[in-house]
N, C-alpha and C positions, 0 to 999 in steps of 0.2 A: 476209468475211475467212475466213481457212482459217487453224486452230490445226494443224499437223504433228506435234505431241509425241509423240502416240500412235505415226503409223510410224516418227517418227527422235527416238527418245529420250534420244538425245544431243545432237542439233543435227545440222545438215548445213552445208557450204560454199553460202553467197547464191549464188556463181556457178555452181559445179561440185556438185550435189545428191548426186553421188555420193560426194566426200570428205567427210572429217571438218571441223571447223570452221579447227583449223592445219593441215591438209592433208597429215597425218602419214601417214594410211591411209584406208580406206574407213570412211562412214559406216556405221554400225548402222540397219538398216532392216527395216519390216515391210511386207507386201501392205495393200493400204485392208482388205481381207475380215478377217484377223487381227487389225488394229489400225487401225480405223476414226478418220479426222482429224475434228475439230470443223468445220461453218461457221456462222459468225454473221453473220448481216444487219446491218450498219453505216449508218447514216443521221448524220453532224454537220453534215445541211444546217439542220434547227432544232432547235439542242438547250439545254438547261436544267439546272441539277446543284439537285438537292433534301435536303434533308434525312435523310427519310424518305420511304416508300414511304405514307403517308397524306394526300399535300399532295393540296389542292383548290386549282382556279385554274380560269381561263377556258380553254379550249382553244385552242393554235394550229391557225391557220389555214393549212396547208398545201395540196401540191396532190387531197390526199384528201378530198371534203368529204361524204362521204358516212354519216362515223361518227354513230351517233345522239346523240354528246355534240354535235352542232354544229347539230343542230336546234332546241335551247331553248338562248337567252345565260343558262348559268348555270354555278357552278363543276363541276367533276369531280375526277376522279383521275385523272393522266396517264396512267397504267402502265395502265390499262384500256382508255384511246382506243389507246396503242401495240400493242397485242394486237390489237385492233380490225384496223388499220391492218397488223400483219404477217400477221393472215388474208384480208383484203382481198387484199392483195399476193399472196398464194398462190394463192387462189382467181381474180384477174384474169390471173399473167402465167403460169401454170402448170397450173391444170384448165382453164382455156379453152380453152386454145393445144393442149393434148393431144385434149380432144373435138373440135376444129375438125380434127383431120388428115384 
């Protein structure tokens, strides 16, 4: 997902990125380089809502099996496998793909 706040601190028009949001005048905009947008990697293919950030549970089983909480059936901390799993991801579809050109 892409947060925009940073270049259009007002908002911009869904349709037209260049108006404003009533389409009164032009949006308020910055270059990415001045005001760099947020991305966040979004995953609610298996997700969970916790309490706190200290729960122990079994690991799901997704299609990453490689994290080392999934080698011993025991509890963990999720937020440590997800970390896991977004440096996985980085290191599979992005430093690979880059040394391989």
């Amino acid at each position: 997902m892409l947060d925009p706040s940073g270049m259009y601190p007002k908002g911009f028009h869904p349709v037209n990125i260049h108006r404003r949001r009533d389409f009164k005048g032009r949006a308020k905009r910055f270059t990415r380089t001045r005001r760099p947008s947020r991305y966040y990697l979004v995953n609610f293919g298996l997700s969970r809502q916790y309490n706190s950030r200290n729960e122990l549970e079994v690991p799901l089983r997704g299609g990453d099996k490689s994290a080392p909480e999934h080698q011993l059936p025991r509890l963990c901390n999720p937020f440590h496998t997800d970390i896991y799993y977004l440096g996985n991801l980085v290191r599979e579809r992005f430093l690979k793909v880059i040394q391989n050109l």
